[in-house]
C-alpha positions as CSV (number, residue, x, y, z in Angstrom):
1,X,19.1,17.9,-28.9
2,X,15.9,17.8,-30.6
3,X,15.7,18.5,-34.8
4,X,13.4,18.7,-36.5
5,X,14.1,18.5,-40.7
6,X,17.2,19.8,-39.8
7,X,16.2,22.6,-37.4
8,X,17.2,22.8,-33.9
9,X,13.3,22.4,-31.6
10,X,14.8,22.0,-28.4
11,X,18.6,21.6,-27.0
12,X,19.1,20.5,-23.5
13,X,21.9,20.1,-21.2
14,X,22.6,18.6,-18.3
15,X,26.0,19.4,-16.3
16,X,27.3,17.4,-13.1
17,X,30.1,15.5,-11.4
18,X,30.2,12.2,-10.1
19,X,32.3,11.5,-6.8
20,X,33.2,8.8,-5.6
21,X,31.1,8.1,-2.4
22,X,27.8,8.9,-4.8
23,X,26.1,6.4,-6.5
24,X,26.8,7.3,-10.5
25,X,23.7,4.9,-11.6
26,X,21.0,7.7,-10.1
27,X,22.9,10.6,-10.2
28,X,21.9,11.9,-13.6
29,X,18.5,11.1,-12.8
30,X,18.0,14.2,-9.9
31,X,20.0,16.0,-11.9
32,X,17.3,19.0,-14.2
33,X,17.9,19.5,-17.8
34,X,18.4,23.0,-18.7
35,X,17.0,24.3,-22.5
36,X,19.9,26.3,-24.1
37,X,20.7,28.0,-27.5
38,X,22.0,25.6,-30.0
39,X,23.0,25.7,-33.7
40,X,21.2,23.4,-36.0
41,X,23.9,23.6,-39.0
42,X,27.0,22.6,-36.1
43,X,25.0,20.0,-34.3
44,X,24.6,17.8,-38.1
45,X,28.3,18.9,-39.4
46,X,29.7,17.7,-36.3
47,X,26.6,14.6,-36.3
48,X,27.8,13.7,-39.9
49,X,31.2,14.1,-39.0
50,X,31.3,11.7,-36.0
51,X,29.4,8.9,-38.5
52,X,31.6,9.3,-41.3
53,X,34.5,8.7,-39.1
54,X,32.5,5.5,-36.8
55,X,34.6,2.9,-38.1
56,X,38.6,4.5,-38.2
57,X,40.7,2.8,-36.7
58,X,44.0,4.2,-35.1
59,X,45.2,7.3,-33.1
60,X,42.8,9.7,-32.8
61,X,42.3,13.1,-34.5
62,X,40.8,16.0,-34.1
63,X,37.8,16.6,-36.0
């Protein structure tokens, strides 16, 4: 995901399985991004989230 001053400019993913007879090192490498829809607002809530939260120790919790 690409933001600029807190605005989504580009979201891209990528989607694909690793098995076991294929190497996993190249494998995201043949693999195209594809430019989706995103939410700005989500991506930093879920960002900020996921920072505030970097250091907790203990079962995990949903967020």
């Amino acid at each position: 995901m690409y933001l600029q001053q807190g605005l989504p400019v580009k979201c891209l993913e990528k989607k694909y399985s690793i098995r076991s007879d294929q190497k996993a090192e190249n494998a995201a490498d043949k693999i195209p991004n594809k430019e989706i829809s995103c939410n700005g607002e989500e991506i930093l809530t879920t960002f900020r989230s996921l920072l505030q939260h970097k250091d907790q120790k203990g079962e995990i919790k949903c967020l």
